[in-house]
N, C-alpha and C positions, 0 to 999 in steps of 0.2 A: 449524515452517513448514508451510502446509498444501499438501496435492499439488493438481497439477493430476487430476480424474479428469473423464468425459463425453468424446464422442465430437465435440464440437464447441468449437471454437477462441474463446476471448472475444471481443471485440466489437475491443476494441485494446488494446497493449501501452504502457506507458510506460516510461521512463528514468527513474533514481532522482531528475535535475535536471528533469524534468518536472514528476515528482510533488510537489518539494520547493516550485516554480513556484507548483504549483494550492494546494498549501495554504498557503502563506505561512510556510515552513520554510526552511533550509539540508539541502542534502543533508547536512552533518555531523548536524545533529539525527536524520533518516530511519537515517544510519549506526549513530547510540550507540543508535537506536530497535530496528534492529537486532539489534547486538551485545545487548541484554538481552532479546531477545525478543519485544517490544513493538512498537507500529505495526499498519500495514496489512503485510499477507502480500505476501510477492513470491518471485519464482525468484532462483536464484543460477545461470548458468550457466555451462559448461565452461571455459570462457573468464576466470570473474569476475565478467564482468557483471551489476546485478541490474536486473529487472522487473518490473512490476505490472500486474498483467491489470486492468482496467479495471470488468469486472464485481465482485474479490473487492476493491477499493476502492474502490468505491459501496457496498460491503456494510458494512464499515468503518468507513467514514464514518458509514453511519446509527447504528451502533453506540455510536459518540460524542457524538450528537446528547443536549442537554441542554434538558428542557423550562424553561420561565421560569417563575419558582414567584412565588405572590400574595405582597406583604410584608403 
């Protein structure tokens, strides 16, 4: 999981049922995404909770972006 480093705060935080929301997932998938590793990056914090910074999932996302190949 990557750290947060910079001196400045991302843009917004999301919930693991937000992001589950925006991509058209179950937080269970984000979760098993998770547990292996895999997925967009998020905090785990004190408490359990996790989040995702908004900027390091638009990073992400581009990351998975697939161009449309000629048949």
């Amino acid at each position: 999981m990557n750290t947060f480093q910079g001196s400045r705060l991302p843009s917004r935080f999301y919930t693991r049922k937000e992001v589950a929301e925006l991509l058209l997932l179950s937080s269970g998938t984000l979760a098993n995404w998770a547990s292996r590793r895999t997925g967009p990056p998020y905090f785990r914090l004190e408490d359990g909770h996790v989040i995702y910074s908004e900027d390091q999932l638009l990073q992400w996302l581009d990351t998975q972006r697939q161009d449309a190949r000629v048949a």
